[in-house]
C-alpha positions in Angstrom: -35.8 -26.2 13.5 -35.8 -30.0 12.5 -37.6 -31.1 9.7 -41.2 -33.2 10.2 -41.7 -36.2 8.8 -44.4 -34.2 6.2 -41.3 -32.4 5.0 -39.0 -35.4 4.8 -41.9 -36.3 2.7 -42.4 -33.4 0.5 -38.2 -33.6 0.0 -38.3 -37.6 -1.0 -41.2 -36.7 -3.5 -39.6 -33.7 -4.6 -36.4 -35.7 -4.5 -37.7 -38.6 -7.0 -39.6 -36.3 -9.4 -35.9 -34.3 -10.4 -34.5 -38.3 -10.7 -37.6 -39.0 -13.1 -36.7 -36.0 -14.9 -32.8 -36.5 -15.1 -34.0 -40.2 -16.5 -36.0 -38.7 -19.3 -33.8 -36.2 -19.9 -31.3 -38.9 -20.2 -33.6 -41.7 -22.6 -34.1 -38.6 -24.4 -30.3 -37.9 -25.0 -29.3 -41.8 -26.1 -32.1 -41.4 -28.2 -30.5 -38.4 -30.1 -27.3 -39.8 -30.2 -28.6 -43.1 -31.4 -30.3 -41.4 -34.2 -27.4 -39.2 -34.9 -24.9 -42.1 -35.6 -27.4 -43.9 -36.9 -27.6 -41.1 -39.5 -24.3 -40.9 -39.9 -23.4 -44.8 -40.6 -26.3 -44.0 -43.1 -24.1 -41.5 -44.8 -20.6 -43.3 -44.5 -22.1 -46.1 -46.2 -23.4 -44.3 -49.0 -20.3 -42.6 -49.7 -18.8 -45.8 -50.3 -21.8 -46.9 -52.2 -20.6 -43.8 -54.4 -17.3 -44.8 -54.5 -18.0 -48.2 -55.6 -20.3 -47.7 -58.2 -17.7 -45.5 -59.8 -15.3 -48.1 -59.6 -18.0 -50.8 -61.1 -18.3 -47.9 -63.9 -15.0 -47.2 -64.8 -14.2 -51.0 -64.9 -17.4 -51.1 -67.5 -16.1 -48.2 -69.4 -12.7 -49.6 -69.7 -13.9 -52.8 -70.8 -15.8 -51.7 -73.7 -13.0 -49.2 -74.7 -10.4 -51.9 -75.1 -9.6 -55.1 -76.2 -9.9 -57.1 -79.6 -13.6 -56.9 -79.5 -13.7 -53.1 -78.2 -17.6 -52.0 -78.4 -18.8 -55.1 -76.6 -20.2 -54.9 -72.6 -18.5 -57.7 -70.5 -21.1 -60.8 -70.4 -20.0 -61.2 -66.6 -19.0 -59.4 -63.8 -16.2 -62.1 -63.5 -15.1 -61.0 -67.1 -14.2 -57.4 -65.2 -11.4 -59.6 -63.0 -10.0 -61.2 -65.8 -10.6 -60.4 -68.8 -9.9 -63.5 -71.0 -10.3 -61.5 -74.6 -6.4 -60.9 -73.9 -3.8 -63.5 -74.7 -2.7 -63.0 -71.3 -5.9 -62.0 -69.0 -6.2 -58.3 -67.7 -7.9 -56.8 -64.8 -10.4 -54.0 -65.3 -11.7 -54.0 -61.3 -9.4 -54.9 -58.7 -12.2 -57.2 -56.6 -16.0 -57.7 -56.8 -17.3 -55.4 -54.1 -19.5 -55.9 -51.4 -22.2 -53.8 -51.3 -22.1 -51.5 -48.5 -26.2 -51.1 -48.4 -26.9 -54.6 -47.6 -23.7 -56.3 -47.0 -24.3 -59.0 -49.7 -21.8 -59.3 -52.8 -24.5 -59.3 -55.2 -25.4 -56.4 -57.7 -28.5 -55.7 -59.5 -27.4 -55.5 -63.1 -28.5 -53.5 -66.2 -28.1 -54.9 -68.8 -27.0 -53.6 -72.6 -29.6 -53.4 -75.6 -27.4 -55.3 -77.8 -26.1 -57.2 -75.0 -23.7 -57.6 -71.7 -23.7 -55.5 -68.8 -23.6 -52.1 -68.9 -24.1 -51.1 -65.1 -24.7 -52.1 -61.6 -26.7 -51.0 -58.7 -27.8 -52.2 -54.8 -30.7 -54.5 -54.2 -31.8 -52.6 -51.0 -34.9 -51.2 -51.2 -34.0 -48.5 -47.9 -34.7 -45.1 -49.2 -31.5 -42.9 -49.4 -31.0 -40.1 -47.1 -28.5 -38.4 -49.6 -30.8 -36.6 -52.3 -28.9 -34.2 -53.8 -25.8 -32.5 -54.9 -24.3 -35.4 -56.4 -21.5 -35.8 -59.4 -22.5 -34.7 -63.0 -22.2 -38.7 -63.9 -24.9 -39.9 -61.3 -27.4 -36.3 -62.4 -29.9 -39.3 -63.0 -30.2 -40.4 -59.6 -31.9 -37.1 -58.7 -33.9 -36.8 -61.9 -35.1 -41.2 -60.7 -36.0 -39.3 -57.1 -38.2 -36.3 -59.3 -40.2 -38.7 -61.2 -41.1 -40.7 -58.2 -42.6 -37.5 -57.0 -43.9 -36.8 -60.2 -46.0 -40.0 -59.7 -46.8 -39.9 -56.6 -48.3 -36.4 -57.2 -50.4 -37.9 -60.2 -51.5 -40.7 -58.1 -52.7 -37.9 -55.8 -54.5 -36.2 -58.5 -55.7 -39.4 -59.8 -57.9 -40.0 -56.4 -59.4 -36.4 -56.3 -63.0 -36.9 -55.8 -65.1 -36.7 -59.0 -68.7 -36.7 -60.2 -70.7 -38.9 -60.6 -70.9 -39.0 -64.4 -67.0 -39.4 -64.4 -65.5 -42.4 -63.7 -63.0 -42.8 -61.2 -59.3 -43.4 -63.1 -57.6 -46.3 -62.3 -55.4 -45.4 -59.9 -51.2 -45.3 -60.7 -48.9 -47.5 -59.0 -45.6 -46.2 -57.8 -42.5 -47.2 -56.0 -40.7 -45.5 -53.4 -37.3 -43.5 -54.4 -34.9 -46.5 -53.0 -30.6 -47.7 -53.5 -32.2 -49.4 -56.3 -32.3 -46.0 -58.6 -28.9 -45.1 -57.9 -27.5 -47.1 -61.4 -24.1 -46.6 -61.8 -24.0 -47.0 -65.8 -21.5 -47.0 -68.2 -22.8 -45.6 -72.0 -20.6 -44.5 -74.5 -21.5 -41.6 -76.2 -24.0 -41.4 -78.8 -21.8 -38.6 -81.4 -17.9 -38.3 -82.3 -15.2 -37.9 -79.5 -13.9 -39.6 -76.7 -16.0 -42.0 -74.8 -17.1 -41.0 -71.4 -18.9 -42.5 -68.1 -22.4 -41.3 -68.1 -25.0 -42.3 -65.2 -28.4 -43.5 -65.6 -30.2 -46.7 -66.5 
């Protein structure tokens, strides 16, 4: 029995609603996949972020543990390319990184109490997607992450309603966890024994 031209109908509409579907289906898909290698550039890049603060570390720690003026943080990041305290220079860090975060070659630095630098970190501001789990020598970058909670939870308790014959508390500012509390530090440590990379800052 042929079809009428209300059915051809009916069939074209039905006919473009499954191709709308199938369209969303598909936006929906890229979407995932776009936010799943987005997430995991995120994490590649942080690995190496890892991997270079180490190496900024380690170049600090063999700095201060050697030379004729052993004790002292380099002045420069240059000084951990060639180090000029040796009649003939020597090489603590093989390059000066770029940084993975923002693709720039320059560091934030932290800098010694009694002078020098004593450990690196990015200038992004992103906030990290890795949290957790990482090496005894970067503990602090998690405990940097708690007390950013910590204030933000006092900054919540700090704009509680009150009454009226209290005054309202001047509310606490706070910053967002960011690359910029990941400080790869280099301290040696404060009793006897063999010096050791420890994170912080």
């Amino acid at each position: 029995m042929p079809i009428g031209r209300t059915g051809r109908r009916a069939q074209a509409g039905f006919t473009y609603i499954g191709l709308l579907i199938a369209v969303v289906f598909f936006g929906l898909g890229m979407v995932g996949a776009a936010r799943l290698l987005a997430a995991t550039e995120q994490a590649e890049r942080e690995a190496e972020l890892l991997f270079i603060g180490h190496q900024f570390r380690q170049a600090i720690q063999s700095y201060v543990q050697s030379g004729p003026r052993a004790g002292n943080y380099p002045p420069t990041l240059a000084d951990l390319l060639q180090d000029s305290r040796y009649p003939t220079p020597r090489r603590h860090l093989r390059r000066l990184f770029i940084d993975p975060i923002t693709g720039l070659a320059d560091w934030g630095l932290v800098m010694a109490p009694e002078g020098g630098i004593m450990g690196i970190y990015s200038l992004s501001e992103r906030e990290p997607r890795k949290r957790a789990n990482f090496d005894a020598v970067d503990a602090d970058f998690e405990l940097a992450l708690q007390r950013q909670q910590a204030q933000g939870q006092a900054l919540a308790n700090g704009l509680q309603p009150l009454t009226a014959a209290a005054p309202q508390p001047t509310p606490l500012k706070t910053q967002s966890y960011s690359y910029r509390d990941w400080k790869f530090v280099y301290r040696p440590p404060l009793t006897g024994g063999a010096r050791r990379p420890a994170g912080g800052g």
